[in-house]
N, C-alpha and C positions, 0 to 999 in steps of 0.2 A: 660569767662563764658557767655553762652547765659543768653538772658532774654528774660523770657517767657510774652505773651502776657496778660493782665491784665484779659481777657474772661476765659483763661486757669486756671491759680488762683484764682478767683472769681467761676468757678464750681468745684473745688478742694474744696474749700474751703466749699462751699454748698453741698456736698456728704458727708463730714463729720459730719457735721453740720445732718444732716439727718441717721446718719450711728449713731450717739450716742444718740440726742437728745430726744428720745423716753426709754432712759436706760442708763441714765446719771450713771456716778461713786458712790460708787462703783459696780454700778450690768451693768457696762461692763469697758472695757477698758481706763484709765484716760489718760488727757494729759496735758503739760504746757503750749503748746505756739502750736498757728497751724504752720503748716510746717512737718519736716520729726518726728515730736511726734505724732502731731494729725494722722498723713499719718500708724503711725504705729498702733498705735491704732485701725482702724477705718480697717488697715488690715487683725490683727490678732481677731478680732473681726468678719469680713465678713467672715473665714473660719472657726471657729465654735472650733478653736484652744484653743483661752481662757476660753470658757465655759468647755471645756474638762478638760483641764489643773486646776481649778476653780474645778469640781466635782472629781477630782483624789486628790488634794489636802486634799480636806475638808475629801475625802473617810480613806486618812490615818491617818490624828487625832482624825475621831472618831474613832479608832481603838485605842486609846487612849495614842495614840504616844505624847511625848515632845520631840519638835524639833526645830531647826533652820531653815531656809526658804534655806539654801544653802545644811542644809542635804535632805530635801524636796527632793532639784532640783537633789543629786546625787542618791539618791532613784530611781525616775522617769528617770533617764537618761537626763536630761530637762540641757537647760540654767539657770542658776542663775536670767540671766536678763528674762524669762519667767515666772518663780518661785514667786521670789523677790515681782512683782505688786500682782500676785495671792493671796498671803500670806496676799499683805497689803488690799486689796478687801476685803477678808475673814472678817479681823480683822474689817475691817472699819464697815462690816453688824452685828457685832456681832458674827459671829461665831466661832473665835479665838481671846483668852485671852493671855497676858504673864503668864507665869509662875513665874518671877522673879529673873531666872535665865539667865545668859550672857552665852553663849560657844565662842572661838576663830573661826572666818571662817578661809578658805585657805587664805585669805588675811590677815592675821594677826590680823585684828579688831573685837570687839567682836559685837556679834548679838544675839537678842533677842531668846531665846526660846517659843516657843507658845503653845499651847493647845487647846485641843477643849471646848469652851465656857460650 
């Protein structure tokens, strides 16, 4: 494995740092740890993808859909993993409630049903 030069991670790491900082979680992209989290974040946030994904989302529960975040993502044709953060944004700002209800995803395990706030 190469190792990158400390100058190279050190402005990596300050592009993000500048890419969120101004529209911290939830009113943009979260991450856990910098490296290829922050790297994603800070990507799908530069191309204007999550804000879209983020106003389509929120577009079909006020429509006053009760949903799963993974029926969401086959609605839109989307990743799960695109979907998934969007959903938890939403929630985080208040604009989606559970409903109380669990459904089974494609993976077997159950997930929250949502609404709109």
């Amino acid at each position: 494995m190469q190792t990158l030069p400390s100058e190279s991670i050190e402005q990596a790491q300050d592009s993000v740092r500048c890419a969120t900082e101004h529209s911290a979680y939830p009113h943009a992209a979260g991450y856990k740890a910098v490296g290829t989290s922050s790297d994603a974040a800070a990507g799908i946030e530069s191309t204007g993808k999550a804000q879209r994904l983020r106003e389509a989302v929120a577009a079909i529960y006020a429509t006053g859909v009760e949903a799963t975040a993974d029926e969401i993502a086959e609605a839109l044709g989307e990743s799960i993993l695109a979907i998934r953060p969007r959903v938890s944004e939403l929630h985080t700002k208040g604009k989606l409630v559970e409903t109380g209800e669990r459904r089974r995803s494609d993976g077997g395990r159950y997930a929250h049903v949502w609404k709109a706030a």
